[in-house]
C-alpha positions in Angstrom: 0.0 0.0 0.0 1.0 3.7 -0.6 3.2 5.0 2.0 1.2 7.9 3.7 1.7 8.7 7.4 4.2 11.6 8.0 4.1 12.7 4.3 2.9 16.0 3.1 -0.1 16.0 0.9 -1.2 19.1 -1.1 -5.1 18.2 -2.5 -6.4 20.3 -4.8 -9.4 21.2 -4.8 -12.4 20.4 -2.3 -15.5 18.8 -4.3 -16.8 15.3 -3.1 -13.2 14.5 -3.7 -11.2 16.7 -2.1 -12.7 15.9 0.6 -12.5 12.2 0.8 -9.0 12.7 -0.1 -8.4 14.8 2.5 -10.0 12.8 5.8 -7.9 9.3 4.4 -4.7 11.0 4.2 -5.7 12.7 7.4 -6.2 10.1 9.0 -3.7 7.8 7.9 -1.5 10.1 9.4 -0.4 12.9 7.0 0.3 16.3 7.2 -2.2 17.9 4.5 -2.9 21.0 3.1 -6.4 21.8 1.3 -6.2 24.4 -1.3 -9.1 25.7 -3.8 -9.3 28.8 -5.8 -12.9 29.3 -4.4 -13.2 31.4 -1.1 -14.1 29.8 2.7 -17.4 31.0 2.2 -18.5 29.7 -0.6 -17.1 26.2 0.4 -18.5 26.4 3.8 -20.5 22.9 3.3 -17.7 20.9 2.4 -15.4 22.6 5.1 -18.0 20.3 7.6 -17.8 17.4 5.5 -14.2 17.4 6.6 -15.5 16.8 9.8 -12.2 16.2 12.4 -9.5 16.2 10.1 -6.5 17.9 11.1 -5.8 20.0 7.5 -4.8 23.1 6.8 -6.5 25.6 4.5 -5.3 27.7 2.0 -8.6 28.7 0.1 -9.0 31.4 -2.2 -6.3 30.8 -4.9 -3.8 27.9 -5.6 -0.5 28.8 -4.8 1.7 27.3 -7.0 4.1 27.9 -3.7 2.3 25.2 -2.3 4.0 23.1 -3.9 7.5 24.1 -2.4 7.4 21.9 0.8 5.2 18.8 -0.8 5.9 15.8 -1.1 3.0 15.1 -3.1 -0.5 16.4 -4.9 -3.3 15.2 -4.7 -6.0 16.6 -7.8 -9.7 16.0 -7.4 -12.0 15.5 -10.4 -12.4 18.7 -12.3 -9.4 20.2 -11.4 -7.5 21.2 -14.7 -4.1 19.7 -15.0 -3.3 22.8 -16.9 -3.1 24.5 -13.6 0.0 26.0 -12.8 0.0 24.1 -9.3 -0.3 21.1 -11.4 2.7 22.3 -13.3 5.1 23.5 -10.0 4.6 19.8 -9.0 5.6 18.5 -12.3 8.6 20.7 -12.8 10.3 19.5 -8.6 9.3 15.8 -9.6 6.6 16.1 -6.8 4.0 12.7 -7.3 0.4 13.5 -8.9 -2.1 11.3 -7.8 -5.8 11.4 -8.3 -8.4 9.8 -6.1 -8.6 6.7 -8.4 -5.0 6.1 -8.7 -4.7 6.6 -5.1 -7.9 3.9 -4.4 -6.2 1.4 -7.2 -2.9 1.2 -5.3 -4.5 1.0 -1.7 -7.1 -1.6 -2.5 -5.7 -5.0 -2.7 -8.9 -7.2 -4.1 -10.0 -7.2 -7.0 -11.8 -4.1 -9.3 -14.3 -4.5 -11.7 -15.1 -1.3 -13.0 -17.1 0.8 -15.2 -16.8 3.9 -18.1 -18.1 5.2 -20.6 -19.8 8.1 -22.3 -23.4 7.2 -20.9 -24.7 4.3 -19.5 -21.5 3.9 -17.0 -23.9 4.8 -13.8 -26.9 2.4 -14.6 -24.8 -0.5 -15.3 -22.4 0.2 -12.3 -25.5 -0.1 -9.6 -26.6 -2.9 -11.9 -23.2 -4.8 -11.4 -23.7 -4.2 -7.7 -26.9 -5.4 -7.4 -25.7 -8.8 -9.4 -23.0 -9.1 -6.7 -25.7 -8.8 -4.0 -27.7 -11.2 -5.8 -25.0 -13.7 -5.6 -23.9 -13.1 -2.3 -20.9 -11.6 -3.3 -19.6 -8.9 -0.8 -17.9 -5.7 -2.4 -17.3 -2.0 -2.2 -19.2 0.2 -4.2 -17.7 3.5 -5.0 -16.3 5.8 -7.6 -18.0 8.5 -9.8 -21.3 7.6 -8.6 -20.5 10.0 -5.6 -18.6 8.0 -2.6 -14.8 7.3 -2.0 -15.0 4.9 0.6 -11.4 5.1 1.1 -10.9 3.2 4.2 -12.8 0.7 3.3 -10.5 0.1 0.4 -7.7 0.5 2.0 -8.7 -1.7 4.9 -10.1 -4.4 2.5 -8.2 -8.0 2.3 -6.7 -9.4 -0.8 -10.1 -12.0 -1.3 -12.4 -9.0 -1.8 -14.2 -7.2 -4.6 -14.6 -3.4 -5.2 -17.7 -2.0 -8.0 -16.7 1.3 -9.2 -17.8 3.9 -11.8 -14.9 5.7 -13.4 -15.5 9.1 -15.8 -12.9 10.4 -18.5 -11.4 12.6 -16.0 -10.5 10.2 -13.2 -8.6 8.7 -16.0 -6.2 11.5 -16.6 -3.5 10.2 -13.9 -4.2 5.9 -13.5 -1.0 3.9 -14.2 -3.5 0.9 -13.4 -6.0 -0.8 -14.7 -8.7 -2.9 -13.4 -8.7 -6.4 -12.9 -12.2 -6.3 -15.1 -12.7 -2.9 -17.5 -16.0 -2.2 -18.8 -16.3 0.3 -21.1 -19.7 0.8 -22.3 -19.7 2.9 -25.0 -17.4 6.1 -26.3 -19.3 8.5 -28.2 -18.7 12.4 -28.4 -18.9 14.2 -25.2 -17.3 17.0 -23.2 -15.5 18.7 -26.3 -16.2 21.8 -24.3 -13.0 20.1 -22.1 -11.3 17.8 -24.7 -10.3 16.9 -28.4 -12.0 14.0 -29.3 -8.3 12.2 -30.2 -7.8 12.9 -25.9 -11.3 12.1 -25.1 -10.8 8.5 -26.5 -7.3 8.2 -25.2 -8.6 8.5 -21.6 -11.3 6.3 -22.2 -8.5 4.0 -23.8 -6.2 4.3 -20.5 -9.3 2.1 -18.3 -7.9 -1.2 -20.3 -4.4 0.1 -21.6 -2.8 -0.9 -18.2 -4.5 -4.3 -18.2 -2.7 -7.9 -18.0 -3.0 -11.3 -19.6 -4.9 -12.4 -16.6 -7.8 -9.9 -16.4 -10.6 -8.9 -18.6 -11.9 -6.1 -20.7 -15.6 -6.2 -21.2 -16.2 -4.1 -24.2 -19.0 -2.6 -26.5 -19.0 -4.9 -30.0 -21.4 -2.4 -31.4 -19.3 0.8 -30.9 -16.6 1.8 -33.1 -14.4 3.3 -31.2 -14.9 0.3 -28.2 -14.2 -2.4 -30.6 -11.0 -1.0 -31.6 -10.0 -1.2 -27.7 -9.5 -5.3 -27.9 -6.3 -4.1 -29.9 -5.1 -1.9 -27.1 -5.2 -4.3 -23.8 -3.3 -7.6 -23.4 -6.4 -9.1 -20.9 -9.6 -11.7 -22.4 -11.7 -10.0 -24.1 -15.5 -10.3 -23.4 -18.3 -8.7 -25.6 -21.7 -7.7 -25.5 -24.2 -6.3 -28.3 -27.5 -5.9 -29.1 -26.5 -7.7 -31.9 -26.0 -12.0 -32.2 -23.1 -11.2 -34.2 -20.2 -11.6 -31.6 -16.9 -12.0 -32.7 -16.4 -14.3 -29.4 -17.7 -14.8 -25.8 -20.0 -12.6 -24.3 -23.8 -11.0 -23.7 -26.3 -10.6 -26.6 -29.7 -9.5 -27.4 -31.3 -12.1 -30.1 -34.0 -9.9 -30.6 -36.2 -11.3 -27.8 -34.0 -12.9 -25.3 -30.4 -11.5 -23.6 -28.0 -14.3 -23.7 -24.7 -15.5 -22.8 -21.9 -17.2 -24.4 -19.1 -18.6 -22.8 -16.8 -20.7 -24.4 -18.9 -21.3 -27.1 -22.2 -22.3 -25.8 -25.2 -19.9 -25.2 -27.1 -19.7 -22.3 -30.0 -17.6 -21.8 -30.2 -14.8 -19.3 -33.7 -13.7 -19.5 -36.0 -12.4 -22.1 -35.7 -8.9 -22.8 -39.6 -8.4 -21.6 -38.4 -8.9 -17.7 -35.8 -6.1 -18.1 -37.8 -3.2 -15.7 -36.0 -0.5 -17.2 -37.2 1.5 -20.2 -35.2 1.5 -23.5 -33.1 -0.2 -25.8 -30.3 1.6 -23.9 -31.1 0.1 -20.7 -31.1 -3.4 -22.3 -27.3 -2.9 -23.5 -26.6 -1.7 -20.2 -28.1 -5.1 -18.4 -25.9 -6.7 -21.5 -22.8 -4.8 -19.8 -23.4 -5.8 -16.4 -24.2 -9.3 -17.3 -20.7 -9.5 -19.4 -18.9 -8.5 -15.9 -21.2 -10.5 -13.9 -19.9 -13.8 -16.0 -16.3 -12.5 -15.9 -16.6 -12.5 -12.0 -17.9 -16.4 -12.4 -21.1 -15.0 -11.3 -23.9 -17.2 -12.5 -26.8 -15.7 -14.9 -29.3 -17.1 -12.4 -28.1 -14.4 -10.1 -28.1 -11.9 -12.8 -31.7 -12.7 -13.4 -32.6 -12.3 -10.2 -31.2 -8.9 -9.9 -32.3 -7.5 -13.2 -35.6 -8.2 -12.3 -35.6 -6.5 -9.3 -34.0 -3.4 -10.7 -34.9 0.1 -10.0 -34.2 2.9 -12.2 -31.4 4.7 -10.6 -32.1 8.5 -9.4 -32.0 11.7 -12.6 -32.3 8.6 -15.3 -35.5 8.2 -16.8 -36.9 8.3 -13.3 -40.5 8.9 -13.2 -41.5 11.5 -10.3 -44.9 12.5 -10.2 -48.5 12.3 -12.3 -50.0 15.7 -12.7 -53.5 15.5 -14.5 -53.1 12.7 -16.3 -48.9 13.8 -17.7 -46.4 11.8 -16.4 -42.8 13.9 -15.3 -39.7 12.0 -16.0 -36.4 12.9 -14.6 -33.7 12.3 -16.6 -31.0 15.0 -15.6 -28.5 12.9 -15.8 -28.8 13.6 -20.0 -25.9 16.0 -20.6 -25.2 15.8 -23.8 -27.6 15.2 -26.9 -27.6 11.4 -27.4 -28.3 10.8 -24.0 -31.3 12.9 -24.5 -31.8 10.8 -28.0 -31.9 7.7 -26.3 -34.3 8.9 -23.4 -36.6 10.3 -26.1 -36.7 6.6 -27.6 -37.3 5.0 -24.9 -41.1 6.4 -25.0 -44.1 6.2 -27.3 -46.0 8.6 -25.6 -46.2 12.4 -27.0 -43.4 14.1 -25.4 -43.0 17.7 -23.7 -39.4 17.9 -23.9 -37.1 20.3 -21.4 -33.8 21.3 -23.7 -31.6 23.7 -21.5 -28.5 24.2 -19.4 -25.0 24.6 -20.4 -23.6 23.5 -24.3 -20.9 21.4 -24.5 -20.2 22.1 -28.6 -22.3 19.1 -30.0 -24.3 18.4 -32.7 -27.5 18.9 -32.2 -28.9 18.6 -35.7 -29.8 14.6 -35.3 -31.6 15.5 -31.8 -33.7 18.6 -33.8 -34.8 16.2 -36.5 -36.1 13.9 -34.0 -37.8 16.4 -32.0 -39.1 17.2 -35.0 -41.3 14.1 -35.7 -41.4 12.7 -31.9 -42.3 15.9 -29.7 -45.6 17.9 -29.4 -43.8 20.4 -27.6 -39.8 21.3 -27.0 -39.4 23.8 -24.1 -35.9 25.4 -23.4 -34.4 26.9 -20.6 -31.0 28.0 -19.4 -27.8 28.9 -20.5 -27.8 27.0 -23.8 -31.8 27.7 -24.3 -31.7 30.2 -27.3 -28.8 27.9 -29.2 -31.4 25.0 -28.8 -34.6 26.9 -29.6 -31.8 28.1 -32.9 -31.6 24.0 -33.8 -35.5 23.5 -33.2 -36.5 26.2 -35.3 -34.2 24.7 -38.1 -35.8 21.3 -38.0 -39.2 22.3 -38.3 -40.2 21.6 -34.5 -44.0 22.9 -34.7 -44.2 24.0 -31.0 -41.6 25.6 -29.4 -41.2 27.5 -25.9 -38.5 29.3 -24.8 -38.1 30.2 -21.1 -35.2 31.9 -18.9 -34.7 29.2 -15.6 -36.1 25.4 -15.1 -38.8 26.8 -12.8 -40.3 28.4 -15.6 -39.9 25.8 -18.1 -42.3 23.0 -15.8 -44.3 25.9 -15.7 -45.0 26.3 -19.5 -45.2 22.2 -19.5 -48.0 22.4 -17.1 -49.9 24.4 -19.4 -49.0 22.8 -22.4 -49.0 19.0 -21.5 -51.8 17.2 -21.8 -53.3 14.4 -20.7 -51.2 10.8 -21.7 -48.5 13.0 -22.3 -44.7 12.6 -20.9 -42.7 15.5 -19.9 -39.4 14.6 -19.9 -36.4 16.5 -18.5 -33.8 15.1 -20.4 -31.5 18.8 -21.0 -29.0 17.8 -23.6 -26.9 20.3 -21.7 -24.4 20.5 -18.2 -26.1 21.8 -15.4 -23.2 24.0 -14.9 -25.1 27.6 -15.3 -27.6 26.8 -13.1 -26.7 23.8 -10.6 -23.4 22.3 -9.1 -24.3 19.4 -10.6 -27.0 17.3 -12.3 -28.7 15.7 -9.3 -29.2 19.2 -7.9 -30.7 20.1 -11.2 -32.8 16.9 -11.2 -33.7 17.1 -7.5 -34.7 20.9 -8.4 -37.1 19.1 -10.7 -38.5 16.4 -7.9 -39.4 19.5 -6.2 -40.9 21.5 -9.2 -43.1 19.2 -10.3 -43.9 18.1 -6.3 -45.0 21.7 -6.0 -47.1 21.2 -9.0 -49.1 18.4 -7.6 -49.8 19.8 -4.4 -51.1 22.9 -5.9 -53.3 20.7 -8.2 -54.8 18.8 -5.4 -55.8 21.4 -3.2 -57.5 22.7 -6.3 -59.3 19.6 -6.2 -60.7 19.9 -2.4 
């Protein structure tokens, strides 16, 4: 395990990270030092997170004098490596370590996790709920919000760990692994990244991998398939297609299956899966593909798939107001996400388009508003470049609106009955919201708000 005690951390930044990072190191007895560029105010809430931890603060800017008496950095997720803090440390030869590179050399079971450009949450708590089906204990942690750290660190070598990974937990990993999903990689953030880097931290989940573990990739993506030729583990697949190349998870067209070693067993028919959309199916496929690679049976798999609740801010129904039904799906940040959300409905849909642009296409998602919405509404940031693409594409009814308070608003009055309004923003939350569960709990309580008002109309 990574010598710690008496060393001097700097951690950069204090999100959710920052301050896991900052209470292990803390209390694995080093002397750290918590910088941000944001003021004590501002970060007052995560300040108590910290709870006892002896740390020092140095808030309001990142010294790149920091750096000086270190004897190594810590980065959270989000902090740019183009940061000259980030560059003092790599000038004196000071060790860079991120959250997951710190949790892969501390951990001494086994990984499997997830990443990809959507999907990577869904089939993360999917792949823990198959291990809890199974009776398989395990850590569940990563991206999805939690670092349980100590449990990691205190974990024995027998014992499993179910993680979610994004692009930019990627950026400093010198390990891979021991089972690498990657379920799909598609264009996203090229606010952030060139597409050529965007893949290449994808590619660095399996490019660290060795002949003894296994890389569970998408057979129907492009860029995915081309992984097998970067990673030296097995190679597991799983489409929506029967047309594997090898082993691996398949939908037939009516039934997911599984082949290993050449024969096919059936996991269930795609009728049982509880989640909506053809998405949601690949993502069972995914989870079933690293379930099998784990030597879990598809009995378990089974189990747990049926079982299955739609995970918070994706395609997560939240209230019935005369008749409409309000979907959640915040978690939709980019415009396939939204594409596959859209899809996953026959219903006439009221659509919320808003937030923050990330510098996507959006003409494929305007041409199917186009024929699939009775209604697009934006909002936000990003509103008037969307409303721009509707207009374009012919969208017949469009709304445009300042904040998402005033989007479910114009939905209330222009839904109606049997109708779906989905939030599914094809945009960051970043002008609005920290982050996309604020935006979507914002949305719980919006359309909460709505109900109650209708009811008392009612008495």
């Amino acid at each position: 395990m990574t010598d710690i005690s008496g060393k001097r951390y700097v951690v950069a930044g204090l999100g959710i990270e920052g301050v896991a990072l900052a209470r292990f190191l803390a209390g694995r007895g080093a002397h750290v030092t918590v910088t941000d560029a944001r003021p004590a105010g501002t970060l007052a809430a995560r300040i108590a997170e910290l709870g006892g931890a002896v740390v020092t603060l140095a808030l309001g800017g990142t010294d790149p004098a920091l750096i000086a008496e270190a004897d190594a950095l810590a980065v959270s997720q989000g902090f740019p490596l183009s940061q000259p803090l980030v560059s003092a440390a790599r000038s004196r030869g000071v060790p860079i370590q991120s959250v997951t590179s710190l949790a892969y050399d501390i951990f001494r079971g086994s990984i499997a996790a997830i990443t990809g450009s959507s999907g990577k949450t869904t089939t993360t708590h999917l792949l823990s709920a198959i291990f809890n089906a199974a009776g398989r204990a395990h850590i569940l942690g990563g991206n999805i919000g939690r670092w349980p750290l100590d449990d990691l660190a205190d974990a024995s070598d027998g014992e499993w760990a179910v993680l979610e990974i994004s692009h930019t937990q990627l950026q400093l990993t010198t390990r891979s692994p021991h089972i690498a999903c990657v379920t799909n990689v598609t264009p996203n953030h090229l606010d952030q990244f060139s597409w050529e880097d965007y893949v290449n931290l994808k590619r660095n989940h399996i490019r660290h991998q060795t002949a003894a573990d296994v890389a569970v990739l998408n057979w129907d993506n492009e860029v995915t398939r081309s992984f097998a030729d970067d990673t030296r583990a097995e190679v597991l697949w799983f489409s929506m297609g029967g047309g594997l190349p090898g082993d691996g998870a398949y939908f037939d067209g009516e039934h997911l299956r599984w082949r290993r070693q050449g024969e096919d067993h059936l996991i269930m028919p795609a009728a049982e899966v509880p989640l909506r959309g053809r998405h949601n199916v690949e993502n069972v496929l995914a989870a079933a593909a690293a379930a099998g690679a784990a030597g879990i049976t598809m009995a378990a798999v089974r189990a747990a798939v049926r079982s299955f609740h739609a995970v918070p801010h994706r395609l997560e129904p939240v209230g019935d107001v005369h008749g409409v039904t309000y979907i959640n799906d915040s978690i939709a940040t980019a415009p396939e996400r939204t594409l596959a959300g859209m899809r996953s409905f026959h219903e006439p849909l009221v659509l919320l388009l808003g937030g923050r642009d990330k510098k996507l296409p959006l003409e494929e998602l305007a041409a199917e508003c186009a024929r699939r919405c009775r209604t697009v509404i934006t909002f936000g940031e990003a509103g008037p470049l969307f409303a721009g693409a509707m207009r374009r594409a012919g969208v017949a009814t469009l709304a445009e609106t300042g904040t998402l308070s005033e989007a479910v608003a114009a939905a209330f009055r222009m839904a109606q009955p049997g109708d779906v309004v989905l939030l599914s923003p094809a945009g960051t939350s970043f002008d609005a919201y920290p982050n996309f569960e604020r935006r979507g709990e914002e949305f719980r309580r919006l359309v909460a708000a709505l109900a109650e008002t209708s009811n008392e109309a009612q008495r």
